[in-house]
C-alpha positions as a Markdown table, in Angstrom:
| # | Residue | x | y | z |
|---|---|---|---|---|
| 1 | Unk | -15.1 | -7.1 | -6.2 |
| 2 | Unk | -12.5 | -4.8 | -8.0 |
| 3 | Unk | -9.0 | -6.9 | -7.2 |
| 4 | Unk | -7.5 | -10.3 | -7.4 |
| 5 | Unk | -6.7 | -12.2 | -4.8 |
| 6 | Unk | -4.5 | -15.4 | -3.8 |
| 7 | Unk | -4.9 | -16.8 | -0.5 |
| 8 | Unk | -1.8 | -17.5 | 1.3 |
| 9 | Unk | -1.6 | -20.1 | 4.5 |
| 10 | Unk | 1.5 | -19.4 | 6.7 |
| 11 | Unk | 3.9 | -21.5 | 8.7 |
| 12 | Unk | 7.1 | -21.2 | 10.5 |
| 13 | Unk | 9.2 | -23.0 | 7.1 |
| 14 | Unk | 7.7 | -20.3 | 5.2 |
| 15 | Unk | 8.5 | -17.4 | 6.9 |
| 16 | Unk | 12.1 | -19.4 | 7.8 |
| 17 | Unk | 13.0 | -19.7 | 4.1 |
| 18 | Unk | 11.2 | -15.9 | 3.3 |
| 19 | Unk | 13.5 | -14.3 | 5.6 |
| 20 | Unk | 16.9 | -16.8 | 4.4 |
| 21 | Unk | 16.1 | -15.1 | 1.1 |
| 22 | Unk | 18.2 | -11.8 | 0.0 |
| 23 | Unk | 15.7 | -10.3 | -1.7 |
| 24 | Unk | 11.8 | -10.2 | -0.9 |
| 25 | Unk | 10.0 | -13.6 | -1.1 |
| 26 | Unk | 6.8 | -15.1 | -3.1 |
| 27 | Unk | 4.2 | -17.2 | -0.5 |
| 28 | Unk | 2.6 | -20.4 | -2.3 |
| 29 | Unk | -1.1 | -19.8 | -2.8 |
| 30 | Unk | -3.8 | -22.4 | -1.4 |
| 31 | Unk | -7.4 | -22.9 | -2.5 |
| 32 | Unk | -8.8 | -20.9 | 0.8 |
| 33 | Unk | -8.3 | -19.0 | 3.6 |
| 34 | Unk | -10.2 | -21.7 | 6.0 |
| 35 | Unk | -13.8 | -22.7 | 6.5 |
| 36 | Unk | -15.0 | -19.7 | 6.8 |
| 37 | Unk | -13.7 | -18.1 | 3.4 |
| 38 | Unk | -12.1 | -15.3 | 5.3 |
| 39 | Unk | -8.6 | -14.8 | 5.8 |
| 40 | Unk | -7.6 | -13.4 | 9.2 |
| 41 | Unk | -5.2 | -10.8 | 7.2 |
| 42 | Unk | -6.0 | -9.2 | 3.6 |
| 43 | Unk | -3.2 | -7.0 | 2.1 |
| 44 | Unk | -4.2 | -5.0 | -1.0 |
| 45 | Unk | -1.6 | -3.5 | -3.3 |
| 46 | Unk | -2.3 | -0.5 | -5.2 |
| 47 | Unk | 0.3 | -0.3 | -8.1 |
| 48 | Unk | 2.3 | 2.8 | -9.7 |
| 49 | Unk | 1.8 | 4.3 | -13.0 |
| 50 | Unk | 2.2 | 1.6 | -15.7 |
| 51 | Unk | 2.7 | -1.5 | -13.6 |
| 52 | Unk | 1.4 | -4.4 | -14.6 |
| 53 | Unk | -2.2 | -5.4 | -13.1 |
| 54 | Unk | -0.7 | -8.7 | -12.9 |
| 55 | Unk | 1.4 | -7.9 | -9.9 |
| 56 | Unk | 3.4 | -4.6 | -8.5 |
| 57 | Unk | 7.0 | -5.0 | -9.2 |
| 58 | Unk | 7.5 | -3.2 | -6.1 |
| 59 | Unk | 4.8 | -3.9 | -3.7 |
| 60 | Unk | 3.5 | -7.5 | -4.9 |
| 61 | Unk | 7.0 | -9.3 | -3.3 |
| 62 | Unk | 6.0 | -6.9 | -0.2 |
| 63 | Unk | 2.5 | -8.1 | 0.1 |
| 64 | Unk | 3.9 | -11.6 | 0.1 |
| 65 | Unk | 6.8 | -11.1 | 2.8 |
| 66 | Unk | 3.7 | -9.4 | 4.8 |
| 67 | Unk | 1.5 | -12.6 | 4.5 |
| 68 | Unk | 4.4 | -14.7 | 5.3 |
| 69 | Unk | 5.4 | -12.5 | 8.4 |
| 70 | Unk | 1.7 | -12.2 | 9.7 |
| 71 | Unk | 1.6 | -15.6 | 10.7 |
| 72 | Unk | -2.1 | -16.1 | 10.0 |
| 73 | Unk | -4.3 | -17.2 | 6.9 |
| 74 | Unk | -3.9 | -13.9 | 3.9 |
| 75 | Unk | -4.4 | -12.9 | 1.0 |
| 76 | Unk | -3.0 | -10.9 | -1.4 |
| 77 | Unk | -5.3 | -8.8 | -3.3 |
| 78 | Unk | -4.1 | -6.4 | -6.3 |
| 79 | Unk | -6.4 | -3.7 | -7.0 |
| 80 | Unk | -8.0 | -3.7 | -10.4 |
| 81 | Unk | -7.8 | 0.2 | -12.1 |
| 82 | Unk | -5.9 | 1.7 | -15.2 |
| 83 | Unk | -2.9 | 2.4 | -13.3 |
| 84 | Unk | -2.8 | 4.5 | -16.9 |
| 85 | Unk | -2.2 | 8.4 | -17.4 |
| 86 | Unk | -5.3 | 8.9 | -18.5 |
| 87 | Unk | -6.6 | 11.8 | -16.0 |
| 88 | Unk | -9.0 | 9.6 | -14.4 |
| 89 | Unk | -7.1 | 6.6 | -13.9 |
| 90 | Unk | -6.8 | 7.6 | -9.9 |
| 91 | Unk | -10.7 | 8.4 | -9.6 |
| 92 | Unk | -11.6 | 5.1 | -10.8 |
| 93 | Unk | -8.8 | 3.5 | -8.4 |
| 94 | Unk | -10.3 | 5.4 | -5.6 |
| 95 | Unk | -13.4 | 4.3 | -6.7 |
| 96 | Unk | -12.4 | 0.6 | -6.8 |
| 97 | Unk | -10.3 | 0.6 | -3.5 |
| 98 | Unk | -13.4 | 2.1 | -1.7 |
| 99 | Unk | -15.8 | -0.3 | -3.0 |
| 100 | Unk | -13.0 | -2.9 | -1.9 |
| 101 | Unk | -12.7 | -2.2 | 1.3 |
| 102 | Unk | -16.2 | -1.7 | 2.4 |
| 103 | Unk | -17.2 | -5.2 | 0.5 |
| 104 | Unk | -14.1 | -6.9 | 2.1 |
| 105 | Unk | -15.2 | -5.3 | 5.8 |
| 106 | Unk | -19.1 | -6.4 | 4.9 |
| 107 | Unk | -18.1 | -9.7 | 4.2 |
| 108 | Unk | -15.2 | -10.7 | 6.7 |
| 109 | Unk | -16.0 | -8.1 | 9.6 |
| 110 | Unk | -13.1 | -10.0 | 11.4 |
| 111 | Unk | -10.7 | -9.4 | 9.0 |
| 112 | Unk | -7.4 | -7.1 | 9.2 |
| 113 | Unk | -6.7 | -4.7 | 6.3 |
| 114 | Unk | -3.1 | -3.8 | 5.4 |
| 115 | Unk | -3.3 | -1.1 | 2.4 |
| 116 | Unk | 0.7 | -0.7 | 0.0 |
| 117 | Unk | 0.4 | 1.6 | -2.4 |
| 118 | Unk | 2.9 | 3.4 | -5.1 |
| 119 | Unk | 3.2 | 6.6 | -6.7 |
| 120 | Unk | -0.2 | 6.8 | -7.9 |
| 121 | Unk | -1.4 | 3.9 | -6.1 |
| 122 | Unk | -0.4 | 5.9 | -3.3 |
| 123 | Unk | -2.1 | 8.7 | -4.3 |
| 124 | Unk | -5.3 | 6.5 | -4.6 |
| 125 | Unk | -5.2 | 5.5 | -0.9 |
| 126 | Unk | -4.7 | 8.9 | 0.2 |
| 127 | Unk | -7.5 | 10.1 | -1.9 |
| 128 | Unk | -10.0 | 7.3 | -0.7 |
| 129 | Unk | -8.8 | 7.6 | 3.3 |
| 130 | Unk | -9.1 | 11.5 | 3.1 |
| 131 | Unk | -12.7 | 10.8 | 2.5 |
| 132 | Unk | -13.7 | 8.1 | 5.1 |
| 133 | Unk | -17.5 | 8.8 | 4.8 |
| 134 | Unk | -17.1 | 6.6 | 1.6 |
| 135 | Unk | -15.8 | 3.8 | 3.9 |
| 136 | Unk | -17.9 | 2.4 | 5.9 |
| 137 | Unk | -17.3 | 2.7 | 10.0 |
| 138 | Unk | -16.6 | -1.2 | 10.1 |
| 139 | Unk | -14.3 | -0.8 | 7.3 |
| 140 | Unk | -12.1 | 2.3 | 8.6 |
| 141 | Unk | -11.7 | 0.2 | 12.0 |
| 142 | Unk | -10.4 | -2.8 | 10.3 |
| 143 | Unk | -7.8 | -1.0 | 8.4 |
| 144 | Unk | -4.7 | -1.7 | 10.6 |
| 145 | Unk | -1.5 | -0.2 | 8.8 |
| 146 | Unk | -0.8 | 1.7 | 5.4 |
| 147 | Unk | 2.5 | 1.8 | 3.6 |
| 148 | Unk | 2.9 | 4.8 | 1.0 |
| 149 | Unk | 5.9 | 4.8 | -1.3 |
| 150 | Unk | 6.7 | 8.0 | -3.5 |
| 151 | Unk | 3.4 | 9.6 | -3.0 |
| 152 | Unk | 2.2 | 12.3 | -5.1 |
| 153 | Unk | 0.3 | 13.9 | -2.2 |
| 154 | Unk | 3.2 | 13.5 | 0.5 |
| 155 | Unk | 3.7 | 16.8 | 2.7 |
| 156 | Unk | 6.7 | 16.5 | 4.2 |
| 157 | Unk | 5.4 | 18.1 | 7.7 |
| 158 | Unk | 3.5 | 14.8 | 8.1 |
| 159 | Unk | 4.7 | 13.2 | 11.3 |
| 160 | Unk | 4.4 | 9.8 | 9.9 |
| 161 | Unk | 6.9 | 10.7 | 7.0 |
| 162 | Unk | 9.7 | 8.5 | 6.8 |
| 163 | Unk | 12.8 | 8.1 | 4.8 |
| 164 | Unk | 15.6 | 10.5 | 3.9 |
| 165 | Unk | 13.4 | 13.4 | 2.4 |
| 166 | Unk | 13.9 | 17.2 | 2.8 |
| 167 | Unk | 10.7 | 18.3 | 4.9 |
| 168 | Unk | 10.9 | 21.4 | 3.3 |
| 169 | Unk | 9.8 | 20.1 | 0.1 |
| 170 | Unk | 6.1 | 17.9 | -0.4 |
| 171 | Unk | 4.8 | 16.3 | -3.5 |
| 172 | Unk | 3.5 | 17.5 | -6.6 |
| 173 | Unk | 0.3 | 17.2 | -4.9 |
| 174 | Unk | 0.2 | 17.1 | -1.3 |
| 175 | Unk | -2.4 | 17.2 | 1.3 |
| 176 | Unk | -2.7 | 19.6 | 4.0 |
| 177 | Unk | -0.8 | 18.0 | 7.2 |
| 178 | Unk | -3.2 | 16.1 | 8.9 |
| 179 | Unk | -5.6 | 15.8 | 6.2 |
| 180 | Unk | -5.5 | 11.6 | 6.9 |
| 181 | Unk | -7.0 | 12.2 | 10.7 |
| 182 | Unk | -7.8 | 9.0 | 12.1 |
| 183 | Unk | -5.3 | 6.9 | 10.1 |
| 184 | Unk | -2.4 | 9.1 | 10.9 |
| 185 | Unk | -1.1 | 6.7 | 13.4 |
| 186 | Unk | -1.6 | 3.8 | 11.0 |
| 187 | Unk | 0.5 | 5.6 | 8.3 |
| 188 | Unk | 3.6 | 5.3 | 7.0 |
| 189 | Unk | 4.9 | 7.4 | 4.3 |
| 190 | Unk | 8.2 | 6.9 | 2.6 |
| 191 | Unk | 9.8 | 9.2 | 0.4 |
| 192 | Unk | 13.0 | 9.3 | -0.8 |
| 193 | Unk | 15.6 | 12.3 | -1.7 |
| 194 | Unk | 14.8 | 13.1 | -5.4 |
| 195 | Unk | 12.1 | 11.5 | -5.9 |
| 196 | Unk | 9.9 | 14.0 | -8.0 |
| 197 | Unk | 7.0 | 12.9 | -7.0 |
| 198 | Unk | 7.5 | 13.3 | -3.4 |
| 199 | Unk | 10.0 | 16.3 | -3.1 |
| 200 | Unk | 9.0 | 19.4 | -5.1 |
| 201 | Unk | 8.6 | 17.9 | -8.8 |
| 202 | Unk | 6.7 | 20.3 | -11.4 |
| 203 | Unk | 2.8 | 19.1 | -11.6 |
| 204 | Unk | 3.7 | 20.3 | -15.3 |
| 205 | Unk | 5.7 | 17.5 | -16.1 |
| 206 | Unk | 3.3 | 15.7 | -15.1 |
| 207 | Unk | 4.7 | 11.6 | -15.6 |
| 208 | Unk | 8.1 | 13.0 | -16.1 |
| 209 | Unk | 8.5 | 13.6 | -12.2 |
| 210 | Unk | 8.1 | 9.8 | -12.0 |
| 211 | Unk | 11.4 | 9.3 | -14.3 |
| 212 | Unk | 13.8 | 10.7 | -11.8 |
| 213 | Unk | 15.8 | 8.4 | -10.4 |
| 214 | Unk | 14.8 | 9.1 | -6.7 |
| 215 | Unk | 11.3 | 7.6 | -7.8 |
| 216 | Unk | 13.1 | 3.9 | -8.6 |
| 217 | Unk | 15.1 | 3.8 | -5.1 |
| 218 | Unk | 12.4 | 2.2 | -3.3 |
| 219 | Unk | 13.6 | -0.8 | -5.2 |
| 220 | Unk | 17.0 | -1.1 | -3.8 |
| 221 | Unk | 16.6 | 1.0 | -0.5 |
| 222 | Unk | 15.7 | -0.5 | 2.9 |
| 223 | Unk | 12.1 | 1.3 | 3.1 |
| 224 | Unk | 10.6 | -1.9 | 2.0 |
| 225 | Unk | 12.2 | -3.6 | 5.2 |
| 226 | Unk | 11.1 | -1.0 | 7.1 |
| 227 | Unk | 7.5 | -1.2 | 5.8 |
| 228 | Unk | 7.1 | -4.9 | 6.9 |
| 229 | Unk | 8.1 | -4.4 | 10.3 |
| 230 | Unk | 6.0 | -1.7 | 10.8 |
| 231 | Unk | 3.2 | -4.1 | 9.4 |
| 232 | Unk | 4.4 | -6.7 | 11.8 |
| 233 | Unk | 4.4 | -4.1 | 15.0 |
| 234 | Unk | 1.2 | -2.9 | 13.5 |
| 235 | Unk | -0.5 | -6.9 | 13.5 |
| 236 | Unk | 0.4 | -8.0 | 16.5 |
| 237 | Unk | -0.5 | -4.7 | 18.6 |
């Protein structure tokens, strides 16, 4: 399978000192998920251009407040793919992510999928859920919430946009509206005011869209908040 994953068991202390903590928190791993093998929640991070595969700067601490929150038995998996600017970088992600899901779905039929992804990460969960004949129909169900951050394919007439964008302006390569169909209500998009990647950059400048400051405020803004309760809401509906 195509990502790394640490299994993280939840209790009340955990999510106690998580949420004491100013900034977003790190969940002790464990050896498994249960008897089973299967966690009850797997969160998969899909990083930006030239994070580490190590762990997203941005969305790893995420994942981890998620699995803390969720109150059940996760796991944090980070997607294996380039992450590079090599032009392929996002086919293979899409490629990865796909087989991902479907092998995660075929092995834990049970188990709830929570998809982060950034800039291109993003752009590779778009890509692969734009598609869902890749996925398989147990997979698609089992995907529960999505949280997008500076997407390249962000159309700012999406109704599950959020953040302080201009809706007048999309990404460097959006999507038609709509073009997520069943996931739509599962989706959240954020996208913040001059961020070139999400609002109107030049497909030209191709990684130079991703320099503008607008595309590093995800780190200090509140979106990430906003993202795990939305994750929360989204678990325990």
């Amino acid at each position: 399978m195509h990502g790394r994953s640490r299994i993280l068991l939840c209790s009340t202390a955990t999510v106690a000192a998580a949420l004491a903590l100013p900034v977003l928190p790190a969940v002790s791993a464990e050896s498994s998920a249960g008897p089973t093998g299967c966690a009850q929640v797997r969160v998969v991070t899909v990083r930006g251009t030239l994070e580490p595969q190590s762990g997203s700067r941005l969305l790893t601490p995420l994942a981890d407040r998620i699995a803390a929150d969720s109150g059940r038995g996760a796991v944090v998996t980070e997607l294996e793919y380039p992450a590079s600017m090599v032009p392929d970088s996002p086919v293979r992600g899409v490629e990865n992510l796909t087989e991902l899901v479907n092998q995660a779905a075929a092995d834990c039929p049970d188990q709830r999928l929570v998809l982060l992804g950034y800039s291109q990460g993003a752009r590779v969960i778009g890509n692969t859920l734009r598609t869902p004949s890749a996925l398989t129909d147990v997979a698609a169900t089992r995907i529960d919430a999505i949280a997008l951050f500076g997407s390249p394919l962000f159309n700012g007439g999406d109704s599950f946009n959020r953040g302080d964008y201009d809706p007048a302006l999309s990404g460097t390569a959006a999507l038609p509206v709509g073009a997520l169909g069943e996931f739509t209500d599962r989706v959240r998009s954020y996208c913040a005011t001059g961020d070139r990647v999400c609002q109107g950059g030049d497909p030209a400048a191709g990684f130079g869209n991703a320099l503008s400051p607008g595309h590093f405020a995800y780190f200090v803004n509140d979106y990430r908040d906003q993202a795990a309760a939305f994750v929360h809401e989204r678990l325990d509906s």
